[in-house]
Backbone as XML, in Angstrom:
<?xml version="1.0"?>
<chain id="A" units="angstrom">
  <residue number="1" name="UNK">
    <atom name="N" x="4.225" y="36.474" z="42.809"/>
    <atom name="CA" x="3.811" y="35.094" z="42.749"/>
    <atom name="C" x="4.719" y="34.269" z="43.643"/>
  </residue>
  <residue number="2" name="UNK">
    <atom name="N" x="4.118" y="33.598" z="44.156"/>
    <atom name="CA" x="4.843" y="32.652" z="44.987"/>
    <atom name="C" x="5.336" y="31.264" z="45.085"/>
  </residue>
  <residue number="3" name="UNK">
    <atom name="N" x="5.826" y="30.411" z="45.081"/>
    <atom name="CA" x="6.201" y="29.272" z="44.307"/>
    <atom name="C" x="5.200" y="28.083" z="45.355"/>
  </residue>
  <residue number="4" name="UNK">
    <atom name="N" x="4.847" y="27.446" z="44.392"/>
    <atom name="CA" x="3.945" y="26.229" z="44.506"/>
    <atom name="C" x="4.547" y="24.910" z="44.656"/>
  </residue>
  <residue number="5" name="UNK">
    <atom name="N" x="4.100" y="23.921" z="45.680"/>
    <atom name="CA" x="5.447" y="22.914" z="45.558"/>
    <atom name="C" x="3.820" y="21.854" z="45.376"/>
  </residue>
  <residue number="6" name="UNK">
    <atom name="N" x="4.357" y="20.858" z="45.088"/>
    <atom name="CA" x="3.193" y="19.886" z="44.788"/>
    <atom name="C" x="3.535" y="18.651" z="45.088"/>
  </residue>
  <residue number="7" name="UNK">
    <atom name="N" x="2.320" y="18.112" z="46.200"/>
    <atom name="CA" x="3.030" y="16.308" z="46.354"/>
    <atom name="C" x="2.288" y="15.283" z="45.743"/>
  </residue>
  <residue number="8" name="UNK">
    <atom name="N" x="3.003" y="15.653" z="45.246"/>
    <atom name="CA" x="3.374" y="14.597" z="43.982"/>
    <atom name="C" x="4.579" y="13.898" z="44.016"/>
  </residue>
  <residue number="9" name="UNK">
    <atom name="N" x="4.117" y="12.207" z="44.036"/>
    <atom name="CA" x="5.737" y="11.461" z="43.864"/>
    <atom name="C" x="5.719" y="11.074" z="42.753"/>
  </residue>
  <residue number="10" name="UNK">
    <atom name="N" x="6.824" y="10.707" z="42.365"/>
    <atom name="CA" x="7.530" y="10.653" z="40.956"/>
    <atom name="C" x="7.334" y="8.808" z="41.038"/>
  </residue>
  <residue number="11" name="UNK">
    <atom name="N" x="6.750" y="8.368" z="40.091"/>
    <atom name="CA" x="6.462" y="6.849" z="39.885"/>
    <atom name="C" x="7.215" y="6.829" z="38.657"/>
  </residue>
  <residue number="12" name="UNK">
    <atom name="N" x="8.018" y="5.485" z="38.780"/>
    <atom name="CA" x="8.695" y="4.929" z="38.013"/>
    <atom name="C" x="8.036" y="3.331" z="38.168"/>
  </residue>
  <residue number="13" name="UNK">
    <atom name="N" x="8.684" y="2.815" z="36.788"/>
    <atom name="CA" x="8.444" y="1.332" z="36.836"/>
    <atom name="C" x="9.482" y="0.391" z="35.764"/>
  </residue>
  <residue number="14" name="UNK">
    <atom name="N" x="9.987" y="-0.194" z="36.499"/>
    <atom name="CA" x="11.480" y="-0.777" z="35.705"/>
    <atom name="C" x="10.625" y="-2.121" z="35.214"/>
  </residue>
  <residue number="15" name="UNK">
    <atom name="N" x="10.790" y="-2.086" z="33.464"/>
    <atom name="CA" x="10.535" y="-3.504" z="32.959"/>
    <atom name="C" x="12.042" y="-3.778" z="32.639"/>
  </residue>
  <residue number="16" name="UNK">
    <atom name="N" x="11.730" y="-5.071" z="32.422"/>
    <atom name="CA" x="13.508" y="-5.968" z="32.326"/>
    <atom name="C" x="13.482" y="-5.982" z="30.890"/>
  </residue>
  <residue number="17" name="UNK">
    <atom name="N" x="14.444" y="-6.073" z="30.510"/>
    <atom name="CA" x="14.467" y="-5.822" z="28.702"/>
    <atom name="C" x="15.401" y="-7.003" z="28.517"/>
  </residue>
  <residue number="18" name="UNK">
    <atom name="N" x="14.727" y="-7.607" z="27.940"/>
    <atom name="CA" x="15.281" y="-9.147" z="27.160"/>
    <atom name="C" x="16.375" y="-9.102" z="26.175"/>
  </residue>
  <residue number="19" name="UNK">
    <atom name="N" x="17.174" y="-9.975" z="25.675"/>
    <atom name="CA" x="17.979" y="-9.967" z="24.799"/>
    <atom name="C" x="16.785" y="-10.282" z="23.165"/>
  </residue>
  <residue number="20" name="UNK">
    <atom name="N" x="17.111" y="-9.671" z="22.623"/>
    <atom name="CA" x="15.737" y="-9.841" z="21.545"/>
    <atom name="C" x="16.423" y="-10.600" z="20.233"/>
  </residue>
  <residue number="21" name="UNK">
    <atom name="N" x="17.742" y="-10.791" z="20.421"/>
    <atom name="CA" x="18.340" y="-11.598" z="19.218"/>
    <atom name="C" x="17.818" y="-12.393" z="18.739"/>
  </residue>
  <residue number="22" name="UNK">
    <atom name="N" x="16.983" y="-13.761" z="19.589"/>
    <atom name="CA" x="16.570" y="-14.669" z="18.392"/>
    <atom name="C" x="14.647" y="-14.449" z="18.309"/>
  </residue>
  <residue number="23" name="UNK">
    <atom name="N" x="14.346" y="-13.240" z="18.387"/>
    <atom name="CA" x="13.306" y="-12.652" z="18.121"/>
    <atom name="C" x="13.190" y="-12.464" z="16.958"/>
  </residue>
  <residue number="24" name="UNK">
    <atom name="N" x="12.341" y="-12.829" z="16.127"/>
    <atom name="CA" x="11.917" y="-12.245" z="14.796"/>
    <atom name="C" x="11.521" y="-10.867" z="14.413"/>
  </residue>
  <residue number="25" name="UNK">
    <atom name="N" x="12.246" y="-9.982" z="13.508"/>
    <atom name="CA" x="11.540" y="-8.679" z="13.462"/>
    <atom name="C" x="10.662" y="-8.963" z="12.392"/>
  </residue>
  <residue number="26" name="UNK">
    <atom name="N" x="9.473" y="-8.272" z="12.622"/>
    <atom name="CA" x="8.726" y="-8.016" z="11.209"/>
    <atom name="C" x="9.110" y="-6.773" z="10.807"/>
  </residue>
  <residue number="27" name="UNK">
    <atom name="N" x="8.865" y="-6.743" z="9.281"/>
    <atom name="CA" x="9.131" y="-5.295" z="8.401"/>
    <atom name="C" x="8.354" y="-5.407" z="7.244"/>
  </residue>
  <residue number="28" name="UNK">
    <atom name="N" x="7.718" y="-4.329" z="7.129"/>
    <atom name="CA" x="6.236" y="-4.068" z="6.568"/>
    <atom name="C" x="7.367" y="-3.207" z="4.889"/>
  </residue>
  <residue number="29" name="UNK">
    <atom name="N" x="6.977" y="-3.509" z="3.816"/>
    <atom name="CA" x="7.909" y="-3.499" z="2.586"/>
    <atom name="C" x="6.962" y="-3.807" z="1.333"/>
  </residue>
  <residue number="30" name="UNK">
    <atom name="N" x="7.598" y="-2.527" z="0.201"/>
    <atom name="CA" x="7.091" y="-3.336" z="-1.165"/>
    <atom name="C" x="7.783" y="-3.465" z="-1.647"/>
  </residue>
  <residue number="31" name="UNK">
    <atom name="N" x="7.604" y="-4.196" z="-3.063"/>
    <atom name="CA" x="8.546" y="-4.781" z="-3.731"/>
    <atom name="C" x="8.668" y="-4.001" z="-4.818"/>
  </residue>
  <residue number="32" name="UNK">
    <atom name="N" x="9.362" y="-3.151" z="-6.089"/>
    <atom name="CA" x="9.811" y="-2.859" z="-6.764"/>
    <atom name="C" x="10.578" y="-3.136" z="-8.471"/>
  </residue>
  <residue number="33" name="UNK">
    <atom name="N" x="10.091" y="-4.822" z="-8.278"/>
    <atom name="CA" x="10.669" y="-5.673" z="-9.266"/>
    <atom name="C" x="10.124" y="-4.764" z="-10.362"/>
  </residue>
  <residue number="34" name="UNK">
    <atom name="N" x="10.850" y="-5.406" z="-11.890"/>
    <atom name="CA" x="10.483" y="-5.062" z="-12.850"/>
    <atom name="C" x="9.402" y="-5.475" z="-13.593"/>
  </residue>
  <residue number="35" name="UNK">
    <atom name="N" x="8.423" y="-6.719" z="-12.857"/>
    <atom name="CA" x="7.255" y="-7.296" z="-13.376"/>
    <atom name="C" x="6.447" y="-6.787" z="-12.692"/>
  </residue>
  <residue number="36" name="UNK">
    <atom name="N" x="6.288" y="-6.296" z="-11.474"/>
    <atom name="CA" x="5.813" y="-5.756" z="-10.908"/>
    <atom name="C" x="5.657" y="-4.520" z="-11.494"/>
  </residue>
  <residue number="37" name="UNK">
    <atom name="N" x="6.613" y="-3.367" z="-12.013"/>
    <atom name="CA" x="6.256" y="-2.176" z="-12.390"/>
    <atom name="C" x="5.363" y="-2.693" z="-13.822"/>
  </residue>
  <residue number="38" name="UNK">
    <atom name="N" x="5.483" y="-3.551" z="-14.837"/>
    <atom name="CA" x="5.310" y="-3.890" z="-15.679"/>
    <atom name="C" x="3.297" y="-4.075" z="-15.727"/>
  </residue>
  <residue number="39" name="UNK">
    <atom name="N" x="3.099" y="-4.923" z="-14.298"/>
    <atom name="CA" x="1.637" y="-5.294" z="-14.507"/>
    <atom name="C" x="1.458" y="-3.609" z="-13.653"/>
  </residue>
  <residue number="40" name="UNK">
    <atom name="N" x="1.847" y="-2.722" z="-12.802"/>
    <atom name="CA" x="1.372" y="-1.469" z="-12.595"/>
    <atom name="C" x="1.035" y="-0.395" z="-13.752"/>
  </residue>
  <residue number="41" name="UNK">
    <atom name="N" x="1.968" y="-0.498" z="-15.065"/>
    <atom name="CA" x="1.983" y="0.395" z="-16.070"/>
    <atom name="C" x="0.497" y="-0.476" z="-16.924"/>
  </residue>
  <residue number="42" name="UNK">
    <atom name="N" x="0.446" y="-1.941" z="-17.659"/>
    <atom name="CA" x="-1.039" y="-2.355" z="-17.614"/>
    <atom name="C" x="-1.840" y="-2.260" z="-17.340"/>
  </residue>
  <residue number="43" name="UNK">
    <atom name="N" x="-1.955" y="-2.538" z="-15.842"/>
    <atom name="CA" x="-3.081" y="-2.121" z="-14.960"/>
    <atom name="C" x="-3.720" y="-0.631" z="-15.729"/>
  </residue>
  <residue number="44" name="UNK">
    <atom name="N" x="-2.764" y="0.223" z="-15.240"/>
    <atom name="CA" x="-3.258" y="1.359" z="-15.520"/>
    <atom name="C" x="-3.358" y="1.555" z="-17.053"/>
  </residue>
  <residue number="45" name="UNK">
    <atom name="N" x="-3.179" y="1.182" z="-17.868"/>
    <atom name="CA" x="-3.408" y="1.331" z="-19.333"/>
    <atom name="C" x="-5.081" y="0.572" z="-19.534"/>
  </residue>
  <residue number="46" name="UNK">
    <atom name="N" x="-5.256" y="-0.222" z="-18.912"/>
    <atom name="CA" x="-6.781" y="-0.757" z="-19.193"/>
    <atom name="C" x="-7.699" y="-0.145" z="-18.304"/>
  </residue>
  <residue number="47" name="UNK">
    <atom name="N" x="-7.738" y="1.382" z="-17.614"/>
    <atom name="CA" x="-8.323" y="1.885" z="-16.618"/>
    <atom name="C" x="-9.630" y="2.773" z="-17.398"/>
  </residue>
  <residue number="48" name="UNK">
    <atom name="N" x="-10.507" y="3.026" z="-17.996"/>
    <atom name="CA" x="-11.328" y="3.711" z="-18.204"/>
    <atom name="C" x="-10.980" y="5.300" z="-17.662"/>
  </residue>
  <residue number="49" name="UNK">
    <atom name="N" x="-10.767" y="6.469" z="-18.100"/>
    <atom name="CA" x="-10.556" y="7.640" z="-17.395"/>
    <atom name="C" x="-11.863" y="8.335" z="-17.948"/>
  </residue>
  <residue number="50" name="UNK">
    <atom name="N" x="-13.054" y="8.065" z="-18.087"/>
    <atom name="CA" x="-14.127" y="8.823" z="-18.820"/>
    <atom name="C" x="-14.905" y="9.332" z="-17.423"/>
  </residue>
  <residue number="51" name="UNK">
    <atom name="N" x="-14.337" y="8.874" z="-16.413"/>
    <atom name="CA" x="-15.084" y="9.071" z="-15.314"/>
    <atom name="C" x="-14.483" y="10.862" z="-14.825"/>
  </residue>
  <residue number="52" name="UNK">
    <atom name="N" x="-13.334" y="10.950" z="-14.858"/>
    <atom name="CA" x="-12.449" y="11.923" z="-14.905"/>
    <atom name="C" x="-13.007" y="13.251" z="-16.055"/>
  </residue>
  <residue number="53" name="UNK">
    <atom name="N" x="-13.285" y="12.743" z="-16.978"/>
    <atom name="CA" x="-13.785" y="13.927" z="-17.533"/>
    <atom name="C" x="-15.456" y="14.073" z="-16.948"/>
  </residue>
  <residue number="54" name="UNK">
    <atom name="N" x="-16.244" y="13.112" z="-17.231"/>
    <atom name="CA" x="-17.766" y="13.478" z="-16.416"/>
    <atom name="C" x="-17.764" y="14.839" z="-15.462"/>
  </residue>
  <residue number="55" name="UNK">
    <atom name="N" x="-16.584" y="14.298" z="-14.134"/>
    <atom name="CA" x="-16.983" y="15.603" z="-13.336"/>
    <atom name="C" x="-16.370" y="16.480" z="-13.709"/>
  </residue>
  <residue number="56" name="UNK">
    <atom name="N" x="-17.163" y="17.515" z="-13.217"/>
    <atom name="CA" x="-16.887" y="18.910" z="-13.174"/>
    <atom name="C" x="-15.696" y="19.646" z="-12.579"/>
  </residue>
  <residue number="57" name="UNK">
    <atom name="N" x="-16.087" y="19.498" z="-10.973"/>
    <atom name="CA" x="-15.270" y="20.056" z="-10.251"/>
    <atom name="C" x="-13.600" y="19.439" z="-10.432"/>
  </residue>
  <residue number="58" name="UNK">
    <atom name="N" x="-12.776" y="20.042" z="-9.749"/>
    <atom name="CA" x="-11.250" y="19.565" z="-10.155"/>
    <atom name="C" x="-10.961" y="18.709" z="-9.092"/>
  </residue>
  <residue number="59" name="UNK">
    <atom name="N" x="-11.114" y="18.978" z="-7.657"/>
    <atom name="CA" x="-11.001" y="18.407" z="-6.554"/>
    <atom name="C" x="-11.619" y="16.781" z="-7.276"/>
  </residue>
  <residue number="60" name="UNK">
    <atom name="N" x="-12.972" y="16.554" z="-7.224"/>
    <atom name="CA" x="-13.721" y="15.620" z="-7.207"/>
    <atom name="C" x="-13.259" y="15.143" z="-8.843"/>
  </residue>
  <residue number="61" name="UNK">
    <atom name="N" x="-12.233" y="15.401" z="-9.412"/>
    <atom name="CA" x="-11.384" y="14.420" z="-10.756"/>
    <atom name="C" x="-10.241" y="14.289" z="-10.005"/>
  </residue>
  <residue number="62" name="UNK">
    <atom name="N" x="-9.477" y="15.000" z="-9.544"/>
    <atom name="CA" x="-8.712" y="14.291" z="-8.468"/>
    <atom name="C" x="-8.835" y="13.164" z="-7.341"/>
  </residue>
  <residue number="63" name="UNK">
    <atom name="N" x="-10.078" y="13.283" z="-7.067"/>
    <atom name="CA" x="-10.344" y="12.623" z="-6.194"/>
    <atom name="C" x="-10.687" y="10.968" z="-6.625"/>
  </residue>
  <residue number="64" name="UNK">
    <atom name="N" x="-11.016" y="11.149" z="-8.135"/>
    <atom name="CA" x="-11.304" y="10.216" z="-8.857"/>
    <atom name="C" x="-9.668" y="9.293" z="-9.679"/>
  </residue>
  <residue number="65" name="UNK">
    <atom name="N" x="-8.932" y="10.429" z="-9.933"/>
    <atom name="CA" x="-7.934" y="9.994" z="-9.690"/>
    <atom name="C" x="-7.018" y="9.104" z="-9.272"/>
  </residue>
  <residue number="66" name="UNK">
    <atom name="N" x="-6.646" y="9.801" z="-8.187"/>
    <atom name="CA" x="-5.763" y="9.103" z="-6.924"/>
    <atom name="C" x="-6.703" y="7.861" z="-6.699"/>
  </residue>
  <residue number="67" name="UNK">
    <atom name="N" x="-8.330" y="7.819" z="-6.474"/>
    <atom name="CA" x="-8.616" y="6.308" z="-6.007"/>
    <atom name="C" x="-8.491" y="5.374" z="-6.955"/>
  </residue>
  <residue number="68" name="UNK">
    <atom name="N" x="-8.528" y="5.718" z="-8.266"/>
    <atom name="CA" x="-7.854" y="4.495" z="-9.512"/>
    <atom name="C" x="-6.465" y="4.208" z="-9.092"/>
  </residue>
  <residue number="69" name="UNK">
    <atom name="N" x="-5.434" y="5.509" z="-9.270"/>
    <atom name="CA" x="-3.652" y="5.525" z="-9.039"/>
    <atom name="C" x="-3.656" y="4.548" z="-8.148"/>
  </residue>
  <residue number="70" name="UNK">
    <atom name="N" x="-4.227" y="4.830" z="-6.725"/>
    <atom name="CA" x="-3.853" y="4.190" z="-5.806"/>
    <atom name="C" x="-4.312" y="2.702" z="-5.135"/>
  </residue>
  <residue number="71" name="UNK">
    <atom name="N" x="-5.441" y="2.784" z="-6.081"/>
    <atom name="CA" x="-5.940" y="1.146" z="-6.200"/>
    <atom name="C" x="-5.038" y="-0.070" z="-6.869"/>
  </residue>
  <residue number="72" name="UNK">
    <atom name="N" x="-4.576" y="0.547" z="-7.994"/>
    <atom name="CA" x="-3.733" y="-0.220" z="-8.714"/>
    <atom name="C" x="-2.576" y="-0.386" z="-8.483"/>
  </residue>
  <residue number="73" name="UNK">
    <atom name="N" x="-2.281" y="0.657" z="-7.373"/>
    <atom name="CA" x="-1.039" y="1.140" z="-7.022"/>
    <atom name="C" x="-0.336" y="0.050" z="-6.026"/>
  </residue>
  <residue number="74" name="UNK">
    <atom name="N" x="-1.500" y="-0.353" z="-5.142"/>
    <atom name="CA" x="-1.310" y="-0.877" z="-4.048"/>
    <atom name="C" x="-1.940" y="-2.191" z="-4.607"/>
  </residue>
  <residue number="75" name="UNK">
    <atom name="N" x="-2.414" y="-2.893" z="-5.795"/>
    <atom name="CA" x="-2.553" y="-4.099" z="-6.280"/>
    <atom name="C" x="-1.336" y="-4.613" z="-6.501"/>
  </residue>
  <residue number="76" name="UNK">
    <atom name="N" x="-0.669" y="-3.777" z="-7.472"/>
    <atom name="CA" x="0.987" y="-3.985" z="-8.097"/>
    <atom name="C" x="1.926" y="-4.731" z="-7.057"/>
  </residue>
  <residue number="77" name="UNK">
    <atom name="N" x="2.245" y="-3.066" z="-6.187"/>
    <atom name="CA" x="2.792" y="-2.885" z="-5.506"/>
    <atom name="C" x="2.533" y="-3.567" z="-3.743"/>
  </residue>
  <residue number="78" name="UNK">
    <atom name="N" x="2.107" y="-4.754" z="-3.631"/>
    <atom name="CA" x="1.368" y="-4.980" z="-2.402"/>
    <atom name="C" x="2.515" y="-4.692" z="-1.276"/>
  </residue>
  <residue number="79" name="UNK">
    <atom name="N" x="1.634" y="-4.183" z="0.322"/>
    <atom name="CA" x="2.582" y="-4.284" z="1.379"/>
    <atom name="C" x="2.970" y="-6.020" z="1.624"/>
  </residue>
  <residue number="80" name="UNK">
    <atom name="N" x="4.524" y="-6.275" z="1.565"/>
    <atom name="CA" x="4.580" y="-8.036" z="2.475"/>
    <atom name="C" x="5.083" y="-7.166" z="3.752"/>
  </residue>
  <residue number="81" name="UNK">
    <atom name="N" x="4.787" y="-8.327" z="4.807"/>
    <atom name="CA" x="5.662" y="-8.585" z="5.635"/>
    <atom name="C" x="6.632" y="-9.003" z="5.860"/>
  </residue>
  <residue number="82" name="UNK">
    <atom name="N" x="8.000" y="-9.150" z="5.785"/>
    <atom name="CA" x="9.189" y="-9.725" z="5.888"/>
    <atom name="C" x="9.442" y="-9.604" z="7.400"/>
  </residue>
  <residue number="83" name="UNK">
    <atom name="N" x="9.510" y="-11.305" z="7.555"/>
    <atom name="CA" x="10.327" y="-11.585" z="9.058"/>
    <atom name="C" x="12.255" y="-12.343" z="9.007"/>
  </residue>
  <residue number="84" name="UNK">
    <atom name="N" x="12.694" y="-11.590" z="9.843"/>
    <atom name="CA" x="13.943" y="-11.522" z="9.964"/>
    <atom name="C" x="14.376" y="-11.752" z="11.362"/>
  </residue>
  <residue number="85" name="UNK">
    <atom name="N" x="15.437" y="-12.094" z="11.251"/>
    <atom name="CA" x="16.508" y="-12.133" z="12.952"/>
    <atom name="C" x="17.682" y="-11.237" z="12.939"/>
  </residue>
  <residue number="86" name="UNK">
    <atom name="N" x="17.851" y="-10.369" z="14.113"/>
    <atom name="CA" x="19.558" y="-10.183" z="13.857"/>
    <atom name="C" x="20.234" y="-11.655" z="14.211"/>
  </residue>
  <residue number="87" name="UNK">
    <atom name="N" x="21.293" y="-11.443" z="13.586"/>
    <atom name="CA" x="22.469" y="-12.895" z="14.485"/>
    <atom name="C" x="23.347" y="-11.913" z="15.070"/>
  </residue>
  <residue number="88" name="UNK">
    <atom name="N" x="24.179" y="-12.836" z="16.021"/>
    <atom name="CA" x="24.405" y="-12.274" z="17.075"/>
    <atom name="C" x="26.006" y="-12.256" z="16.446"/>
  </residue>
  <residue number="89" name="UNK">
    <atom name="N" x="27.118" y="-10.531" z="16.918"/>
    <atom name="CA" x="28.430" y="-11.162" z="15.875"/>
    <atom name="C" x="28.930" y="-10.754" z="17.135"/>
  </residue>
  <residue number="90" name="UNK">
    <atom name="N" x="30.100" y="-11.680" z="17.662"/>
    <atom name="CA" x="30.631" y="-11.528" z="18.470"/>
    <atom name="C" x="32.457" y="-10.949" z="18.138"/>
  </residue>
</chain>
């Protein structure tokens, strides 16, 4: 075999990178409080599970499952956004 050279040039492209300090970060977060776990354990105590026994298959009670768990889950528990700055420490 013989070696192959290929022209091809190598492209680059320089962006300028800003100082991002008084940039706001967002950060995607749930919250964990204790009222919060409080209306999650409710929630789920007033959930009907008769649907869970109906089916048959195991997959498809799982499946029935997790979309209650995780409905309530993510009611409780909502994603916020939190916006923030670094400050600058010199």
């Amino acid at each position: 075999m013989g070696l192959v050279l290929l022209n091809h040039y190598v492209q680059a492209l320089f962006l300028p990178f800003q100082n991002c300090s008084n940039t706001p970060h967002r950060i995607k977060s749930r919250q964990f409080k204790e009222g919060n776990i409080w209306e999650f354990f409710c929630l789920l105590s007033q959930v009907s599970w008769r649907q869970m026994y109906v089916e048959s298959d195991v997959n498809a009670k799982f499946e029935v499952f997790i979309y209650i768990f995780l409905y309530y889950y993510d009611t409780a528990f909502a994603i916020r956004t939190v916006y923030w700055r670094e400050s600058e420490e010199t």
